[in-house]
TORROLO-352848 format. One record per atom (N, C-alpha, C, O): residue number from 1; residue in one letter; atom name; x, y, z negated. Coordinates in steps of 0.02 Angstrom, whole numbers, plus 32768, in hexadecimal, padded with zeros to 4 digits. Each point is the difference from the previous one (the first is absolute). Example, Ala and Ser with C-alpha at 12.3 -4.5 7.8 and 13.67 -1.06 7.14 Angstrom:
<recs>
  seq  type  atom     x     y     z
    1     A     N  8294  7EE4  7E7A
    1     A    CA  7FD3  803B  8000
    1     A     C  802D  803C  8000
    1     A     O  8034  7FFF  7FDF
    2     S     N  7FBA  8036  8045
    2     S    CA  802A  803B  7FFD
    2     S     C  7FD9  8037  7FDB
    2     S     O  8019  8037  7FF8
</recs>
This chain:
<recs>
  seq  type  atom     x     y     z
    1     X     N  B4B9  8C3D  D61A
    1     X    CA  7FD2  7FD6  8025
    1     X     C  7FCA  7FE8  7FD0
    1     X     O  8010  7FE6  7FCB
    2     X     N  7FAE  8021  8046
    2     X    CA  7FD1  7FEC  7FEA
    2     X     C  7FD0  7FB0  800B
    2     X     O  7FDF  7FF8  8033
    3     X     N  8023  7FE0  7FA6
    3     X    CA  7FD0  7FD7  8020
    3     X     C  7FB5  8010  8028
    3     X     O  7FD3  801E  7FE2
    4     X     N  8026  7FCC  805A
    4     X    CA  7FB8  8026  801F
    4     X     C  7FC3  7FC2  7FEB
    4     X     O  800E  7FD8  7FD4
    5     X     N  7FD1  8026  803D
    5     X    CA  7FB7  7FDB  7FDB
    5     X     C  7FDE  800D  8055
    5     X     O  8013  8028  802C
    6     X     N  7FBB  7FAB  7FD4
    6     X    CA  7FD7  800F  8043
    6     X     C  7FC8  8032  7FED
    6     X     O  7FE7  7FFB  7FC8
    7     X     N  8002  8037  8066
    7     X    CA  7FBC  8022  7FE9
    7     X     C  7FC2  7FD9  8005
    7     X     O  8003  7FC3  800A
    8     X     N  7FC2  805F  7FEF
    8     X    CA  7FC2  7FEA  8010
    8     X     C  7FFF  7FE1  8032
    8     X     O  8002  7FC2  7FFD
    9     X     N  7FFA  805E  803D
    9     X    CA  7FF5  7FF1  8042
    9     X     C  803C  7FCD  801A
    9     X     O  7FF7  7FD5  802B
   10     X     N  803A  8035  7FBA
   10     X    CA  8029  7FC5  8021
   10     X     C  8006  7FB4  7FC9
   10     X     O  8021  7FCD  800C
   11     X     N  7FAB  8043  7FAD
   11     X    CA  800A  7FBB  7FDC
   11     X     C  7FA5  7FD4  802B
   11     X     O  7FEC  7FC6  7FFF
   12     X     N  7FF6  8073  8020
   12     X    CA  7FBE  7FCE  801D
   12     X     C  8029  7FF3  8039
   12     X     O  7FEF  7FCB  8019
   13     X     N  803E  804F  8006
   13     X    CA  8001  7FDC  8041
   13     X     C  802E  7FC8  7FEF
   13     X     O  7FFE  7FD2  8028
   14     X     N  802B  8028  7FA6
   14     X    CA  8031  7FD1  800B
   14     X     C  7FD5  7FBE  7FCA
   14     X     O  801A  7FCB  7FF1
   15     X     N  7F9A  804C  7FF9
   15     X    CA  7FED  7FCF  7FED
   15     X     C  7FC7  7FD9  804F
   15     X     O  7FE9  7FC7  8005
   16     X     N  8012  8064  8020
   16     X    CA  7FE1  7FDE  8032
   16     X     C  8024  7FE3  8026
   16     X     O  7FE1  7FD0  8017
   17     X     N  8070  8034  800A
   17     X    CA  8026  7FED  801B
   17     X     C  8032  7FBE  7FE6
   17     X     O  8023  7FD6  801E
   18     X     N  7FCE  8038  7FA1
   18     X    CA  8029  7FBE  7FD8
   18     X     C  7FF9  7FB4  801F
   18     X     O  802B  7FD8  8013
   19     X     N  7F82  8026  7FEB
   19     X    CA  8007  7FC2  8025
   19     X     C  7FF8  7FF1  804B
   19     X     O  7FF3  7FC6  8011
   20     X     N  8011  8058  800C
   20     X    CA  8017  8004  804C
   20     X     C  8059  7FF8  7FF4
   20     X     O  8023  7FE5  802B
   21     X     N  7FED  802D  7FAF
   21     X    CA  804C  7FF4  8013
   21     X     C  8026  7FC2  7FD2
   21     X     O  803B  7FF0  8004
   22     X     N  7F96  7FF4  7FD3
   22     X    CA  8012  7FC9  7FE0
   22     X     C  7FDF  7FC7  8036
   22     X     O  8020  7FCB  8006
   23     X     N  7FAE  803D  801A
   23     X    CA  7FF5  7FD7  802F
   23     X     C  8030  7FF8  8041
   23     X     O  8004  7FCB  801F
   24     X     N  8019  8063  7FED
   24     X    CA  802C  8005  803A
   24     X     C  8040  7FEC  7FE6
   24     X     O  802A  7FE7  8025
   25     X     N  7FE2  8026  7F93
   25     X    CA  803C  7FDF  7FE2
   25     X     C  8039  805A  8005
   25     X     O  803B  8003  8010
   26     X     N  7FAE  801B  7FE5
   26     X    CA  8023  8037  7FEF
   26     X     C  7FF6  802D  7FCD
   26     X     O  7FC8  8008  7FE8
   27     X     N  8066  8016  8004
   27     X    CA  7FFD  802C  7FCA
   27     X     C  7FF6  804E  800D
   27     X     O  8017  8025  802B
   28     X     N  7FCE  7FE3  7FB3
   28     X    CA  7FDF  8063  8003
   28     X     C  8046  8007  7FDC
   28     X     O  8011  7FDC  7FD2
   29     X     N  8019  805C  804B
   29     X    CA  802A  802C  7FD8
   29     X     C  7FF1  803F  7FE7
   29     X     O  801F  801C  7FD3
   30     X     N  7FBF  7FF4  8044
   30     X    CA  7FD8  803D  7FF5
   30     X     C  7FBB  8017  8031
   30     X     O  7FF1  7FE9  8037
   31     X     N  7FEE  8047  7FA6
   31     X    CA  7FC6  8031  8034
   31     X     C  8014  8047  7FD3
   31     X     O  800B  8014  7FC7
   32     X     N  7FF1  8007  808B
   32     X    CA  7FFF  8042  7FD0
   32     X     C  7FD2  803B  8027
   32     X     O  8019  8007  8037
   33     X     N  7FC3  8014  7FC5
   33     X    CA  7FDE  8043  8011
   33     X     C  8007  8046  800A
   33     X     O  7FE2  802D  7FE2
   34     X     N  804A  7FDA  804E
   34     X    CA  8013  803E  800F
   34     X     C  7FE4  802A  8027
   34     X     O  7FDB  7FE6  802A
   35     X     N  802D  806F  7FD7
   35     X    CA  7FFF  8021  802F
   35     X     C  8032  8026  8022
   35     X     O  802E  8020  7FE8
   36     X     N  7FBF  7FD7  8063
   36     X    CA  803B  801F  801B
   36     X     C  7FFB  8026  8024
   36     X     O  7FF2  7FE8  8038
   37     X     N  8014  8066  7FC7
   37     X    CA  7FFB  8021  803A
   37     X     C  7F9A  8017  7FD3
   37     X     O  7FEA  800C  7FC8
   38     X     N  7FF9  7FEC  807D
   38     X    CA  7FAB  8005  7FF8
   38     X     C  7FD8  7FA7  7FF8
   38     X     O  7FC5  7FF8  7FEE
   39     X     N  8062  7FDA  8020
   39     X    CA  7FEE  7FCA  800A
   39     X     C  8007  7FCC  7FBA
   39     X     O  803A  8004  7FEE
   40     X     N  7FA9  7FDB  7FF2
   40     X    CA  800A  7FB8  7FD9
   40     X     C  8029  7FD3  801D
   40     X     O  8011  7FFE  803C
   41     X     N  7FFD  7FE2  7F9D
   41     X    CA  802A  7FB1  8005
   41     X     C  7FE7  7FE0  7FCB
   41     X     O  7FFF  801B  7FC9
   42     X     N  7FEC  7FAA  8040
   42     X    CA  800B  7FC5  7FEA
   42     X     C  8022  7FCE  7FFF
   42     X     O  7FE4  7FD2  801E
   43     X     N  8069  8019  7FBF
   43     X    CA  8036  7FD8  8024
   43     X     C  800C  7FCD  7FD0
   43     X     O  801B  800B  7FCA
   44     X     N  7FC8  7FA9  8050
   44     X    CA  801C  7FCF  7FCE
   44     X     C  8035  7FD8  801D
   44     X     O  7FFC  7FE5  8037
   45     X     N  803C  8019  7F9D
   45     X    CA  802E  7FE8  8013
   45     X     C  7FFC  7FBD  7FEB
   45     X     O  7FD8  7FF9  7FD1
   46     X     N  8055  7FB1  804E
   46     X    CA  7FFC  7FCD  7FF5
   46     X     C  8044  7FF9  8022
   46     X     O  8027  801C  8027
   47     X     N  7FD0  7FA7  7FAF
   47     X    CA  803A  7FCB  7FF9
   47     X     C  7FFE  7FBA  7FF6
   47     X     O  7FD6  7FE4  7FDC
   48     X     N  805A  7FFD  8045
   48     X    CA  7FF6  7FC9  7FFB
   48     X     C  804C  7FC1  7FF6
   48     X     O  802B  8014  8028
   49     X     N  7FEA  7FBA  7FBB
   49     X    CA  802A  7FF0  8005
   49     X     C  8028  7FE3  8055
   49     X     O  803A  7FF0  800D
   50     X     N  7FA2  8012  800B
   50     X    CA  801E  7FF4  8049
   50     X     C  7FF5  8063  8031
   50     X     O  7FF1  8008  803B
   51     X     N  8019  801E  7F9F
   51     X    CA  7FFA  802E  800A
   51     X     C  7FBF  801E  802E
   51     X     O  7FD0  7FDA  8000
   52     X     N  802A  805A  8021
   52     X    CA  7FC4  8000  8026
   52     X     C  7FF6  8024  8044
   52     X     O  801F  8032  8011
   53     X     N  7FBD  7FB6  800A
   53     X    CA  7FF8  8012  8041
   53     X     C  7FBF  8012  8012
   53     X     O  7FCA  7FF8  7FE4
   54     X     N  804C  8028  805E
   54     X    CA  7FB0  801A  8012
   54     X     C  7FC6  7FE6  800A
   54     X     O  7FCD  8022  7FFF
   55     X     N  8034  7F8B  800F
   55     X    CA  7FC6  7FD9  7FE5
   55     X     C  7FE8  8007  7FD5
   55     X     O  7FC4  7FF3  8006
   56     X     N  8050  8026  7FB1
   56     X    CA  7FF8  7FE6  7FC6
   56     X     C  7FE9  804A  7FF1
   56     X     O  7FC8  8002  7FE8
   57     X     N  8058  803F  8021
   57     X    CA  7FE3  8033  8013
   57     X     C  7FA3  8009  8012
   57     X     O  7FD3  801E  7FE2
   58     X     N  802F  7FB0  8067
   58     X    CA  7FBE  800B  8022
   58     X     C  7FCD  7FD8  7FDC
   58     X     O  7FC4  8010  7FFC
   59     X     N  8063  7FA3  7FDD
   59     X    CA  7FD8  7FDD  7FDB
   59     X     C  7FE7  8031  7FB0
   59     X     O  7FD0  7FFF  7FD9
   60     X     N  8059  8018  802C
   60     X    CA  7FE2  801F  7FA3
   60     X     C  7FD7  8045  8015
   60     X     O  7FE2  801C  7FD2
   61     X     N  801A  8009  8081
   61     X    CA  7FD2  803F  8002
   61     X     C  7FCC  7FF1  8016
   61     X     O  7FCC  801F  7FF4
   62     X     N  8038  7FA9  8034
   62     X    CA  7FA6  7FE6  8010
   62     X     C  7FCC  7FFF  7FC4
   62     X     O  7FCD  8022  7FFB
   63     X     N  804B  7FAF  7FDA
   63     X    CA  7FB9  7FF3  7FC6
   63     X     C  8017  803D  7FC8
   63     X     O  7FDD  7FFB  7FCE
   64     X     N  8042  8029  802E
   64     X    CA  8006  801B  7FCB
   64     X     C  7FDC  805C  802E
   64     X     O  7FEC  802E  7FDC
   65     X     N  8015  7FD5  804E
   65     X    CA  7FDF  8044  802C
   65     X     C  7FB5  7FDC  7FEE
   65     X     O  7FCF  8021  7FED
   66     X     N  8031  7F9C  801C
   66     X    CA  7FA9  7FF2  8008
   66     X     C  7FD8  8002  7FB3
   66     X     O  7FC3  7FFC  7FF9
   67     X     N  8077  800D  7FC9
   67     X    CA  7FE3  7FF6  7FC1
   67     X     C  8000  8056  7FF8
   67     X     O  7FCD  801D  7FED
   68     X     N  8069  8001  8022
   68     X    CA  8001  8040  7FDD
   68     X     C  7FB3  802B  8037
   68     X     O  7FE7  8035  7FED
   69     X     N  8007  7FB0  8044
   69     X    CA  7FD1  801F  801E
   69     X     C  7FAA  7FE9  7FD8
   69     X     O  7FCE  8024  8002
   70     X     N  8039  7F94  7FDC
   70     X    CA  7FCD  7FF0  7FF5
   70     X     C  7FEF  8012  7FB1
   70     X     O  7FC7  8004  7FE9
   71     X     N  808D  800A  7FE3
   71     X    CA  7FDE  8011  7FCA
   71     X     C  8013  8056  7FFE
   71     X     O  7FF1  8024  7FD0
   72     X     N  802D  7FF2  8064
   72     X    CA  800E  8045  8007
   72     X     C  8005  8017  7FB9
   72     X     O  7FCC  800E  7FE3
   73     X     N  8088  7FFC  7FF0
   73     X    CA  8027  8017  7FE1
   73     X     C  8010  8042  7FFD
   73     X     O  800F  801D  7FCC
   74     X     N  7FEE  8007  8081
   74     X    CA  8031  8034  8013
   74     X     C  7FB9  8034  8013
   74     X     O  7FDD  7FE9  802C
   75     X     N  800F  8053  7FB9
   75     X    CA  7FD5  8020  8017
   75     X     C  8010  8023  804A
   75     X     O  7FD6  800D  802B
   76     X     N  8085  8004  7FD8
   76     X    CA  7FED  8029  8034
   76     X     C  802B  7FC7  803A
   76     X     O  800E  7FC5  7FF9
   77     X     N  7FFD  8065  8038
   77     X    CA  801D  7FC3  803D
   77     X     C  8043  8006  7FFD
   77     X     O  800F  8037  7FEB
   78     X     N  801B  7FAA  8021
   78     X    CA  8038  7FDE  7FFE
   78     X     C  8022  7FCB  8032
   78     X     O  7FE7  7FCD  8018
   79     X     N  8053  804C  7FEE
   79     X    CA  803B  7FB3  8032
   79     X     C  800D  7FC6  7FD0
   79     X     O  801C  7FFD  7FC9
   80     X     N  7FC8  7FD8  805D
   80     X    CA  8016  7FAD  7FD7
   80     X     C  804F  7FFC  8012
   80     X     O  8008  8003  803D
   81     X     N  801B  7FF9  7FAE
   81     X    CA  8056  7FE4  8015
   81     X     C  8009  7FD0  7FD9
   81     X     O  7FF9  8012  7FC5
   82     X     N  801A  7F97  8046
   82     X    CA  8009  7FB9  7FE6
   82     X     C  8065  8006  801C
   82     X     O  8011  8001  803B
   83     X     N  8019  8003  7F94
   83     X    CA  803C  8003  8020
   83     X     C  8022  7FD1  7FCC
   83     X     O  7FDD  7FEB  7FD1
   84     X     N  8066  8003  8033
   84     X    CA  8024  7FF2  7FE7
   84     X     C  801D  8029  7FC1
   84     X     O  8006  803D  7FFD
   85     X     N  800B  7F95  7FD1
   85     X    CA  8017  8035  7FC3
   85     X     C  804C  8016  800B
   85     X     O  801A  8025  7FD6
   86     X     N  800C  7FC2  8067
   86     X    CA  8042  800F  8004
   86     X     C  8033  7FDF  7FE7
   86     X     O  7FF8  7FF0  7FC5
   87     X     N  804C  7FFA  805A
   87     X    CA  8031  7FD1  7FDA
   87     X     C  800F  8024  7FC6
   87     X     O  7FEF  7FEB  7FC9
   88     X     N  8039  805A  8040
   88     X    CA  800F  8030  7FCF
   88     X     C  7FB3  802B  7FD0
   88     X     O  7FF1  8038  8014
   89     X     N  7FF7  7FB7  7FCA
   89     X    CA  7FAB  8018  7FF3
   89     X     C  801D  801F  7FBE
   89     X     O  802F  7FE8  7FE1
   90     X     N  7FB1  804D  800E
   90     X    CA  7FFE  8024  7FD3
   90     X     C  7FDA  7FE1  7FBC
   90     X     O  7FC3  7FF8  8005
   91     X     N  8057  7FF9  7FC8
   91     X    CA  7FDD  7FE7  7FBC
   91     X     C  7FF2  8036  7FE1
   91     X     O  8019  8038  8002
   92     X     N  7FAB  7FA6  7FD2
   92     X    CA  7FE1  8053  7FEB
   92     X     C  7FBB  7FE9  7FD8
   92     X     O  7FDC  801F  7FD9
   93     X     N  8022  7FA9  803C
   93     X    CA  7FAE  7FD7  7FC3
   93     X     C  8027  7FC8  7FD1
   93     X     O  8025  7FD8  801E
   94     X     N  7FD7  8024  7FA3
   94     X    CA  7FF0  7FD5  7FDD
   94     X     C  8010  7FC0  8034
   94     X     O  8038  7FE8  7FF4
   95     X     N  7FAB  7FFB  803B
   95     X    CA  7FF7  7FB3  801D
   95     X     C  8040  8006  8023
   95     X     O  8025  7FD0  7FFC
   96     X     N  7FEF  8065  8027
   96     X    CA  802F  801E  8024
   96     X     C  8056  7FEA  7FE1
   96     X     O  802D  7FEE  8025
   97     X     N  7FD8  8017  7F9E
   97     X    CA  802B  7FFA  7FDD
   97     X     C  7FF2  7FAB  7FF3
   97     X     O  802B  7FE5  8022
   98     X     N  7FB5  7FEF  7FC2
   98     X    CA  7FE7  7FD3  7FF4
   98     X     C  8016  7FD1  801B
   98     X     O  8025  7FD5  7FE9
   99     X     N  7FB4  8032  8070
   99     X    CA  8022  7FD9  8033
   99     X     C  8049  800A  8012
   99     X     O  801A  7FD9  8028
  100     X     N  8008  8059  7FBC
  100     X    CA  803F  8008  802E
  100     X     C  803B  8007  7FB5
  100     X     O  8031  8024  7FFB
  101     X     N  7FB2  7FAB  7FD1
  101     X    CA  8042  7FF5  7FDA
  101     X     C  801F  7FBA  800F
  101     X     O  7FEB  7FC6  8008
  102     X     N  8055  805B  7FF8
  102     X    CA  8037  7FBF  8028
  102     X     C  8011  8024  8039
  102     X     O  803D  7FFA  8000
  103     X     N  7FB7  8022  8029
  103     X    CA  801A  8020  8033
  103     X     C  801C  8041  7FF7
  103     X     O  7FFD  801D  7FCA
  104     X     N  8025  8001  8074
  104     X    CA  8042  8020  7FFC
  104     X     C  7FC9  8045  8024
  104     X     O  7FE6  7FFE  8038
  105     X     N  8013  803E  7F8F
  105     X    CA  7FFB  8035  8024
  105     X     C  801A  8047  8005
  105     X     O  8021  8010  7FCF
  106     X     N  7FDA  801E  805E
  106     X    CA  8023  8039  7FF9
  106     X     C  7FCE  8038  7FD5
  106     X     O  7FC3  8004  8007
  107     X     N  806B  8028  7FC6
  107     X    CA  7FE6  802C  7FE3
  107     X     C  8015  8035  8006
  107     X     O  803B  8010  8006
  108     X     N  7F93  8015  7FFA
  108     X    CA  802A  8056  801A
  108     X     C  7FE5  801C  7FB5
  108     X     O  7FCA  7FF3  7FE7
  109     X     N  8077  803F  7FF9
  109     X    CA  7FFB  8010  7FC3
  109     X     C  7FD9  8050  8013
  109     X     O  800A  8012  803A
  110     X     N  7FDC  800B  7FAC
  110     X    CA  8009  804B  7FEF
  110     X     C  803F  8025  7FE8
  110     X     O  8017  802F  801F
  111     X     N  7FFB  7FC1  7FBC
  111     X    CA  804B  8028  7FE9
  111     X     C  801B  7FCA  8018
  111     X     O  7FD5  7FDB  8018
  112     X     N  8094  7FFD  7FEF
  112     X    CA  8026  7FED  800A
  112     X     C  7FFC  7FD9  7FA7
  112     X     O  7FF8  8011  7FC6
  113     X     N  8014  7FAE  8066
  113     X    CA  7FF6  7FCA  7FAA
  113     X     C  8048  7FD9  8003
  113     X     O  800E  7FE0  8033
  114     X     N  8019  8023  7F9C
  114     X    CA  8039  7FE0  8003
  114     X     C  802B  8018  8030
  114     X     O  8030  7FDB  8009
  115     X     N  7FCF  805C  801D
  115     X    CA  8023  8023  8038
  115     X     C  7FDD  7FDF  8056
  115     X     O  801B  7FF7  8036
  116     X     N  7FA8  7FFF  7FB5
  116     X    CA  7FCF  7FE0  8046
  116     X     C  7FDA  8022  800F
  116     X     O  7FEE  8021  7FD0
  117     X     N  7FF5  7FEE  8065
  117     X    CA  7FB3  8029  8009
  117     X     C  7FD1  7FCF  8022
  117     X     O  7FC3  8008  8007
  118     X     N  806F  7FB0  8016
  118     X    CA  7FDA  7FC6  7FFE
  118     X     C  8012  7FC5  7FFE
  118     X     O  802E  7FF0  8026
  119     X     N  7FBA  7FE9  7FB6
  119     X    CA  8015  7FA5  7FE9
  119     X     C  7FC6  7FDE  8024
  119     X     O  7FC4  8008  800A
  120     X     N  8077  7FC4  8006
  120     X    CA  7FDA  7FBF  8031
  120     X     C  801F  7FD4  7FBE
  120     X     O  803B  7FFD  7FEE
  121     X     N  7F8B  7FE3  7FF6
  121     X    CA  8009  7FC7  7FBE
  121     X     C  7FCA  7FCE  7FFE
  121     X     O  7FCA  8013  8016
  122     X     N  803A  7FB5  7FD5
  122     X    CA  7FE7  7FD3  7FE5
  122     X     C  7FBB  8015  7FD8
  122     X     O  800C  8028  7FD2
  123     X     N  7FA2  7FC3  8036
  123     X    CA  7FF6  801B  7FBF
  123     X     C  7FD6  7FD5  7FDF
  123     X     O  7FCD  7FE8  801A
  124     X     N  804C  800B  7F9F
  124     X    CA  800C  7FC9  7FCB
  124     X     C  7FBB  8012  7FF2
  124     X     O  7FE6  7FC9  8006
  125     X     N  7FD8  8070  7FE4
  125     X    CA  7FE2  7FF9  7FD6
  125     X     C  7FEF  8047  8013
  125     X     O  8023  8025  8021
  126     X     N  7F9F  7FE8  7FC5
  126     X    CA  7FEC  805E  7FFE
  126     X     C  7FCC  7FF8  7FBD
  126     X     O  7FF0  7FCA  7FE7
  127     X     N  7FFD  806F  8006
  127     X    CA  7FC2  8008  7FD6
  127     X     C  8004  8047  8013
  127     X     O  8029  801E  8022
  128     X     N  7F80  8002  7FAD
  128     X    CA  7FFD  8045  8013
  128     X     C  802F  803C  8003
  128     X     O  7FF1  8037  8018
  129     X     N  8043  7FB7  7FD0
  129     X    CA  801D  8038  7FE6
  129     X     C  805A  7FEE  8019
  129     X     O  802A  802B  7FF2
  130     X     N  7FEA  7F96  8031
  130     X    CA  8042  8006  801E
  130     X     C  7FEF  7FC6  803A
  130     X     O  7FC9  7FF0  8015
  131     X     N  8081  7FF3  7FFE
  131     X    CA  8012  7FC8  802C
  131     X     C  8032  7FEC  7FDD
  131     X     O  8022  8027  7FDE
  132     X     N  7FEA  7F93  8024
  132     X    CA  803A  7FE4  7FE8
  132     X     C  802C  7FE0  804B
  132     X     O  7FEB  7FD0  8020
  133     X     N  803F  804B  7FEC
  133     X    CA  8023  7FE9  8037
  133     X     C  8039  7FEA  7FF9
  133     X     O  801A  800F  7FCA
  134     X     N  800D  7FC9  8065
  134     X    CA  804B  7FF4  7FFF
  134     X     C  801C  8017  803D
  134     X     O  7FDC  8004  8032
  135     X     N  8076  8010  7FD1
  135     X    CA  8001  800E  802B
  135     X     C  8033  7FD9  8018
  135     X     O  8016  7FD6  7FD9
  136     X     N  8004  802F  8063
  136     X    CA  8020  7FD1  8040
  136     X     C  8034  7FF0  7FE9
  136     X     O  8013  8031  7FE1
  137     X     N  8017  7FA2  801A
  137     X    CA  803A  7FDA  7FE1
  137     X     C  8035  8039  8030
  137     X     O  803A  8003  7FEA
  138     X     N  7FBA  801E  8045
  138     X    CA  8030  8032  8022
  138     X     C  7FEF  8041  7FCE
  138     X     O  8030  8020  7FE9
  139     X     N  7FA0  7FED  800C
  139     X    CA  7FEA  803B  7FD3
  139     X     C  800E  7FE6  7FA1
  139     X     O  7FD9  8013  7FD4
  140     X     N  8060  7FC4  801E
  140     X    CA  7FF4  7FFE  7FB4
  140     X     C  7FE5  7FC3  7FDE
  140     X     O  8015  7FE3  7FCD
  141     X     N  7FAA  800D  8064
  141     X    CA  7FC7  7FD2  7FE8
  141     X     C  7FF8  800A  7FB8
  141     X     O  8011  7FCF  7FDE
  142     X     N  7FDC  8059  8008
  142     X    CA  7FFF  8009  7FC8
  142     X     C  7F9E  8006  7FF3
  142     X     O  7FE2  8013  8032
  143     X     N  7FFE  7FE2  7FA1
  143     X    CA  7FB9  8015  7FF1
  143     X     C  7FF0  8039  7FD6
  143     X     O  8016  800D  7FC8
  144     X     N  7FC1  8011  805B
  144     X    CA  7FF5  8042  7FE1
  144     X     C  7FA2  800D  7FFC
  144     X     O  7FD9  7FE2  8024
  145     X     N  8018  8043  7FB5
  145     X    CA  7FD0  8032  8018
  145     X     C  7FF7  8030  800B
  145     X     O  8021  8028  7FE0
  146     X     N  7F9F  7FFB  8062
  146     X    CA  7FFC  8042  800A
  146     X     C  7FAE  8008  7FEC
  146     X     O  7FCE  7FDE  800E
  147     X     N  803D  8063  7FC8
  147     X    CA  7FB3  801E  8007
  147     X     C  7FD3  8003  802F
  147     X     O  8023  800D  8031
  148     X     N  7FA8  7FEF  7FE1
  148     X    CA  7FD2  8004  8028
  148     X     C  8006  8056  800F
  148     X     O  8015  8012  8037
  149     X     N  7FD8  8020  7F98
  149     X    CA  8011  803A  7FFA
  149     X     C  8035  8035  803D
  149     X     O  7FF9  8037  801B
  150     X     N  8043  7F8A  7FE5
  150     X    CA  8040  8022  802C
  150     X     C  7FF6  7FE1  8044
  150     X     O  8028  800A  802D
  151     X     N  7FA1  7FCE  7FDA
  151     X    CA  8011  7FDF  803A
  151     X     C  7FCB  8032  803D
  151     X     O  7FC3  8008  7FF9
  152     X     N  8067  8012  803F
  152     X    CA  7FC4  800F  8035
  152     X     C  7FD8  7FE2  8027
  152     X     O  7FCB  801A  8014
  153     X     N  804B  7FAA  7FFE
  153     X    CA  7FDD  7FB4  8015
  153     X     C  8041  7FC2  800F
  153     X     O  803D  8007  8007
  154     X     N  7F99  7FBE  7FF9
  154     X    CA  801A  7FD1  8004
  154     X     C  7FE0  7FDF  802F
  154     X     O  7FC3  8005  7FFA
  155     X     N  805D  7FC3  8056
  155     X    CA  7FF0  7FED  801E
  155     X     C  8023  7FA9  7FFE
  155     X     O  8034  7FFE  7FE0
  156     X     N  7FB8  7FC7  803B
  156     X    CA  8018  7FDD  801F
  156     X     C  8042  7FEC  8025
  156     X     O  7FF8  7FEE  803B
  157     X     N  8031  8013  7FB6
  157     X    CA  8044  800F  8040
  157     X     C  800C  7FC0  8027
  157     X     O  7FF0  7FCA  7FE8
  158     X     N  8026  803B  8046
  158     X    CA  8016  7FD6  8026
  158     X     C  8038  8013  8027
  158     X     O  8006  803A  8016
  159     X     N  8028  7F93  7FF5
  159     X    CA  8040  801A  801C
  159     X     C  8000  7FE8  804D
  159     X     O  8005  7FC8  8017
  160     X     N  7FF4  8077  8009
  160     X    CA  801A  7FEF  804B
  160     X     C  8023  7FE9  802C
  160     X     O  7FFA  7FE1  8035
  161     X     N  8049  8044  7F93
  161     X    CA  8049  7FD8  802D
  161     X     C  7FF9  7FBF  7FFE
  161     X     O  8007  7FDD  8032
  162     X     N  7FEA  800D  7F97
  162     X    CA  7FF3  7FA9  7FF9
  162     X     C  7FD5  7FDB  802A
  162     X     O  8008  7FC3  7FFF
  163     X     N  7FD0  8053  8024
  163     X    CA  7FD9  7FE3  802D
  163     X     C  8024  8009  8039
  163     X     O  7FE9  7FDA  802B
  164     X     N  8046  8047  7FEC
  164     X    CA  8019  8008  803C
  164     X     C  803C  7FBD  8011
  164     X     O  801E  7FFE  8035
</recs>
């Protein structure tokens, strides 16, 4: 797993959108610029500590469609999509890791690590080159690190049964 960095086009938009969503009181989790099929995307994801809804959705695509039209970023045409970054969200930036030390996420290895192909752990700390995690007082709880290298991604976890 690689750390990703934003490109061109998605570090102007997430500098035009920044404060539209600090005004609304939410956080950019990402923008990213894709193509799919014959068509563009433009998809900034947000977040917020009371999580988010489609208000908050319609509040962050109004002024931010009216900036990207007025300083036009994007030469060719493109779908605006304002969504949610997801309970379970994929980490993968630098900030990504940042915001989500202290919390419990799942990692899917590339090869089988310790006889796993995936750990749901604690994670204590990252830098470029590992994660420092612990794992579940049912799993050992023991602290370890994994390479960044072996890892195929790492997400957020949340446990379902527990909400039921």
């Amino acid at each position: 797993m690689k750390m990703k960095k934003f490109g061109g086009t998605e570090q102007q938009v997430y500098g035009l959108a920044k404060p539209v969503a600090d005004e609304l009181g939410l956080l950019i989790w990402d923008v990213r610029f894709e193509k799919e099929g014959a068509l563009w995307y433009l998809r900034i994801f947000i977040d917020s500590e009371n999580g988010v809804s489609i208000s908050d959705c319609e509040a962050m695509t109004r002024p931010v469609s009216k900036l990207l039209d007025e300083h036009d970023p994007i030469p060719q045409g493109y779908m605006l999509e304002v969504g949610s970054a997801g309970i379970e969200r994929e980490l993968f930036r630098e900030s990504h890791f940042e915001a989500s030390v202290g919390t419990v996420v799942r990692i899917r290895m590339i090869r089988e690590f310790n006889g796993k192909k995936e750990l749901v752990v604690l994670l204590d700390n990252w830098d470029k080159e590992k994660l420092s995690v612990t794992a579940s007082d049912e799993d050992g709880g023991e602290s370890f690190e994994i390479p960044l290298a072996e890892i195929a991604f790492v997400k957020l976890y949340e446990d379902f049964d527990e909400l039921l």
